[in-house]
N, C-alpha and C positions, 0 to 999 in steps of 0.2 A: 456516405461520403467516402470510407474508407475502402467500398467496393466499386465505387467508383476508381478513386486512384490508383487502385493496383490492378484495375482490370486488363490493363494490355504493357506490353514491353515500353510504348511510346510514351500512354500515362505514367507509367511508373519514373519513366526518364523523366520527361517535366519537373515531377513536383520534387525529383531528386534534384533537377536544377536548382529551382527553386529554394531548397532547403541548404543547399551548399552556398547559393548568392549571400542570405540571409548572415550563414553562420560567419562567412570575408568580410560584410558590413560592419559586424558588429564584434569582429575579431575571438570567435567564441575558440575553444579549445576542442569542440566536440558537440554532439544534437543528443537529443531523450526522443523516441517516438515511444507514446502510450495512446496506443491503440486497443479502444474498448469497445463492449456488447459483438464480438466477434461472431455473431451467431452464423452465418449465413456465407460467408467470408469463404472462399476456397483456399484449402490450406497448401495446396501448389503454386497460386500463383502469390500468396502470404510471403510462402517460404524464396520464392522467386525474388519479390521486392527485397525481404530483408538483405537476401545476399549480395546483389546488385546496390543496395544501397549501403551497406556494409564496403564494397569496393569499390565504391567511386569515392568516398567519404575518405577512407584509408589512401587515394591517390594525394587528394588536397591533406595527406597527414591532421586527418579529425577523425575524432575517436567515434565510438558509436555504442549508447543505452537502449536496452530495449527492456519496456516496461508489460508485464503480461499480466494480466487476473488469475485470479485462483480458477474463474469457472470454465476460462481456457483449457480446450483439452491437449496442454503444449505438449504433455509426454506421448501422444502420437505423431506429434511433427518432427521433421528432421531438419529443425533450427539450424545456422549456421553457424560454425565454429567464427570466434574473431570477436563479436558484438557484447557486451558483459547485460546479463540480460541481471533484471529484478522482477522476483515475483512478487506482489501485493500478498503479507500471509495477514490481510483483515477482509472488512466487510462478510464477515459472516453473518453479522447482523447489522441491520441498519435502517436505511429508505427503503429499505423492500421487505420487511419482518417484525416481527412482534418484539420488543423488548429481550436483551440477551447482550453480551459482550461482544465488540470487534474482533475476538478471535478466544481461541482458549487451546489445553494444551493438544488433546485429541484434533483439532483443527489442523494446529500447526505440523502433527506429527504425520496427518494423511499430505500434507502438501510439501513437505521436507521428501519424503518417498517419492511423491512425483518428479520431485526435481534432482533426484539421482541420475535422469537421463539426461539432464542439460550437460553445457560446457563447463568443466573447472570452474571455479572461482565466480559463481554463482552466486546474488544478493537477495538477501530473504528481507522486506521493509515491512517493518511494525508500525501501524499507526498511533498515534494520541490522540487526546481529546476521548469524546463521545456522543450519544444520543440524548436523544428527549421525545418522550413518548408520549403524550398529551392525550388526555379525557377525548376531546373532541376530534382525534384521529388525527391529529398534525405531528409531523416528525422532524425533528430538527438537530443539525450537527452541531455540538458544541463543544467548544474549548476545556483545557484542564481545568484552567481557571476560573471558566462561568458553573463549571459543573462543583468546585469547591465553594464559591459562593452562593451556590443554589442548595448547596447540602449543611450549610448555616441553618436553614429557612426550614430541613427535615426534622421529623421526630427522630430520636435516637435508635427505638426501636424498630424502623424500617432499614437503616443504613447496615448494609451486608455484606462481606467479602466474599464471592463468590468463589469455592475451593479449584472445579476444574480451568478458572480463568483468571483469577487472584486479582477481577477489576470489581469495582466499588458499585453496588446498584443501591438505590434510597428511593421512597418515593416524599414527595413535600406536596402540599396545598398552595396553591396562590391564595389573594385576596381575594379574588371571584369564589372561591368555594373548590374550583377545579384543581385535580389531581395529575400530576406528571411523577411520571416513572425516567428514573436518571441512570444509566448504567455508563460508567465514564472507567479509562485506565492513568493509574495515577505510579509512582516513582516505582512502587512495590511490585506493582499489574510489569510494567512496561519490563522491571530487572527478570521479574518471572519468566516473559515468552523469551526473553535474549539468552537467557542458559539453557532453555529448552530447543532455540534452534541451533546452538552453539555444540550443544551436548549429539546433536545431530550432525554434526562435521559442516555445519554454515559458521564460518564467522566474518563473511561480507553481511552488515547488516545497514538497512539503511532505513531514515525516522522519519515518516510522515505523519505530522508535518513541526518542523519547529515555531515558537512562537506561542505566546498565550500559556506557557509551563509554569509553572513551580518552582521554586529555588530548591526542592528537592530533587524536582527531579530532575533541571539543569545538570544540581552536581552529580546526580548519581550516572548521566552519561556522559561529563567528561571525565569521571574516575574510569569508568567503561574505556571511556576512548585511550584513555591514558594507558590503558594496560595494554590496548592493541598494538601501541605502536611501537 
């Protein structure tokens, strides 16, 4: 789809129309494009779209996000200045991998390097929640919260802090007899990667996703926020 749309100057115009109608309907202040699995995608006329849509958006006075992957290879593109770009520093593990932490610090410290080449004021998004690794090969995303109620259910002696990731892995039984591997980030995980990108000269950070937290670790990001501002 996404080589579709930026395949020619005319498509790219379209779906810019398109995206600017939408955003006057609904009186938005600015668009997010997260454009993902980028494999295949030529990175001239990528780099083409953005900037074009970067400037028409900028006419109608609306702002412009762009959301990248880590497995983007952005630092050979010559991105355009203007657009406040975020990079994803998780999914290191997840739907496509054996049990492991959504990110850790070695993770985050190769993709802080890469994004030396970006624009200024640059967003590094940490995600929450985490996995679930199931006996029978099923993977599933879950919340802070379902992953604190499921580590009730664990023995004491599987539940782990994991040092280079500081998220929480346990594994529990269900009542079928089957075994799930949990590896979730919790107040502590989440404050660890945020000094680690911060200590990296990022302190645009942003949290996917809210919702389904902790009252700890609510408070721990708006003491966080508190101190940004």
């Amino acid at each position: 789809m996404v080589k579709r749309l930026v395949s020619s100057p005319q498509s790219q115009l379209r779906f810019i129309e398109q995206v600017i109608s939408i955003a006057k309907q609904y009186h938005l202040s600015g668009i997010e494009i997260d454009f993902e699995n980028l494999t295949d995608i030529d990175a001239a006329l990528l780099t083409q779209f953005y900037t074009l849509l970067y400037t028409q958006l900028s006419q109608e006075q609306l702002q412009l996000r762009i959301v990248i992957e880590p497995k983007m290879k952005f630092e050979s593109i010559s991105l355009p200045v203007g657009p406040q770009y975020v990079v994803m520093a998780y999914n290191l593990h997840g739907f496509h991998s054996a049990p492991g932490p959504k990110a850790n610090i070695p993770f985050i410290g190769k993709l802080t390097a890469r994004m030396e080449g970006l624009p200024q004021n640059s967003t590094v998004a940490i995600a929450t929640g985490g996995f679930m690794w199931s006996e029978n090969g099923a993977i599933a995303a879950i919340s802070e919260q379902q992953a604190v109620e499921l580590q009730k259910k664990a023995s004491d002696n599987t539940i782990v802090r994991d040092e280079p990731s500081q998220a929480i892995s346990f594994i529990y039984e269900d009542l079928k007899g089957e075994k799930h591997t949990i590896w979730y980030a919790d107040h502590i995980t989440l404050k660890h990667w945020i000094k680690a990108i911060q200590q990296r000269g990022f302190s645009n950070i942003a949290i996917w996703r809210l919702g389904q937290l902790t009252d700890e670790t609510l408070a721990m990001l708006n003491q966080i926020n508190e101190t940004l501002k």
